[in-house]
C-alpha positions, 0 to 999 in steps of 0.5 A, spaced: 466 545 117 469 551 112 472 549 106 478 552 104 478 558 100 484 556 096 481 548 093 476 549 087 469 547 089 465 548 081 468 545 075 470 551 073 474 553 078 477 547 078 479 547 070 481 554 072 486 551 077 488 545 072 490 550 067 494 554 072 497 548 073 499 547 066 501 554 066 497 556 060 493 562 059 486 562 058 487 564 050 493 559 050 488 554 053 483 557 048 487 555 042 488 547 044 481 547 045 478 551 038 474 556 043 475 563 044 479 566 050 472 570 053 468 562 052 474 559 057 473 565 062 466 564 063 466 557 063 472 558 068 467 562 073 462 557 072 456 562 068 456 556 063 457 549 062 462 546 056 458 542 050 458 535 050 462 536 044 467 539 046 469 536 053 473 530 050 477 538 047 478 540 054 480 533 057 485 532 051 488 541 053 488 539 060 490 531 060 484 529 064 481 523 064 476 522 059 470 522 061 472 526 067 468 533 065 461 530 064 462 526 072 463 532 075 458 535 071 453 531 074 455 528 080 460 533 083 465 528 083 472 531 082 475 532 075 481 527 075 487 529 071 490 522 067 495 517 070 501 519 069 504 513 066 499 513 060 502 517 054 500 524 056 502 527 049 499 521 045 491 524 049 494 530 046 492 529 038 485 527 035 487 521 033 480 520 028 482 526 025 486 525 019 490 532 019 491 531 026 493 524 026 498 526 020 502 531 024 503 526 030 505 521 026 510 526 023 517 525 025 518 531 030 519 532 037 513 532 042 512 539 042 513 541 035 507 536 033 504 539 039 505 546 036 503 544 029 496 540 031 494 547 036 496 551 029 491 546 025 486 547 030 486 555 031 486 554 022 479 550 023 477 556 028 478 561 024 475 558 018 468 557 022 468 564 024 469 567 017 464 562 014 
């Protein structure tokens, strides 16, 4: 039996199509991860695997399931996007980090903190590489 050749088999790949599915680029997808744009496409042709420590990253960029990156990584399980009745936008901040937590709680719209907490994450970026 042949697979179809439009279903994502790799985890790269089927990271590739759940931020297509979001229609994010891959340095927007960067920004909301704390990476560079050349780690997200690496990654997305399967050249690397993510760090333990930035998969729960991705899974919040990606509203996937937590967890959901590490299982597909070991066993070949499918990545699994969270469930639609949980609060997708809540998965979206670091709630253990005081500055993210801070801006989530502020009293703007969902895409105003969204946008402040992508700020603060590229800022914290920017202060590792120039360190």
């Amino acid at each position: 039996m042949s697979q179809t050749p439009s279903a994502p088999t790799s985890v790269g790949q089927q990271l590739a199509s759940r931020r297509e599915d979001l229609d994010l680029t891959q340095e927007a997808l960067a920004r909301r991860v704390g990476i560079s744009a050349p780690t997200v496409s690496v990654t997305e042709r399967g050249h690397t695997q993510i760090r333990r420590s930035k998969r729960a990253d991705w899974e919040r960029a990606l509203g996937l399931k937590t967890g959901t990156i590490s299982r597909a990584y070991r066993d070949g399980t499918p990545i699994e996007v969270a469930d639609a009745e949980a609060d997708q936008d809540a998965v979206y901040a670091d709630l253990s980090d005081r500055l993210e937590r801070t801006a989530w709680e502020m009293p703007l719209s969902v895409e105003d903190r969204k946008l402040i907490i992508d700020m603060l994450r590229e800022a914290k970026t920017q202060g590792r590489n120039s360190a």
